[in-house]
C-alpha positions as CSV (number, residue, x, y, z in Angstrom):
1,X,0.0,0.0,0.0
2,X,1.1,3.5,-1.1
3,X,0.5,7.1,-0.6
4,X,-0.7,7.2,-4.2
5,X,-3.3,4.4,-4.0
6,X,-4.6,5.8,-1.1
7,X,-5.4,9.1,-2.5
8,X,-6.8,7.7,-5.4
9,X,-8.9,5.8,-3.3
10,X,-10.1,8.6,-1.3
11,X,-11.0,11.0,-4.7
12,X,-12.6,8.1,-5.7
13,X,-14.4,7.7,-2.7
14,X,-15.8,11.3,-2.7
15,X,-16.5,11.1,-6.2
16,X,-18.1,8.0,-7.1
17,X,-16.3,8.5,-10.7
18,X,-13.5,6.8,-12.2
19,X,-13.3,9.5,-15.1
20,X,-13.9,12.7,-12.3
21,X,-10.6,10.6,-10.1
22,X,-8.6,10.7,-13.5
23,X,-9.1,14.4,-14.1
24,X,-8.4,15.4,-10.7
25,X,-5.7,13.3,-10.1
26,X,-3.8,13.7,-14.0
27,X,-4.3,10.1,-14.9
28,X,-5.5,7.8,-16.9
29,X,-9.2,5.9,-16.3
30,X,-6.7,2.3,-16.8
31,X,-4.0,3.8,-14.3
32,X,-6.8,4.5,-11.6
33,X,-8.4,1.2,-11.7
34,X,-4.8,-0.2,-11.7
35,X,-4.1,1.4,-7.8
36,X,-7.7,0.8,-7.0
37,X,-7.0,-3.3,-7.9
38,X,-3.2,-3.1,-6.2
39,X,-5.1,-1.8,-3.0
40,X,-7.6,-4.5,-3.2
41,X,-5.1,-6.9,-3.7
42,X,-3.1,-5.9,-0.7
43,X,-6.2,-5.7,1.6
């Protein structure tokens, strides 16, 4: 678990939006679902 997975978890949280986490984090739809899976993974 990193710093960045947990912050896209937590603008995902808030935003219920994949494509609203991408803008506001400067990524990519794929790269967000990618930390969202490597968090699940680790929990």
């Amino acid at each position: 678990m990193n710093i960045d997975q947990l912050e896209c978890f937590i603008s995902l949280a808030n935003t219920l939006n994949y494509m609203k986490t991408s803008e506001t984090l400067g990524l990519t739809q794929p790269a967000v679902t990618k930390q969202i899976k490597a968090l699940e993974n680790e929990l």
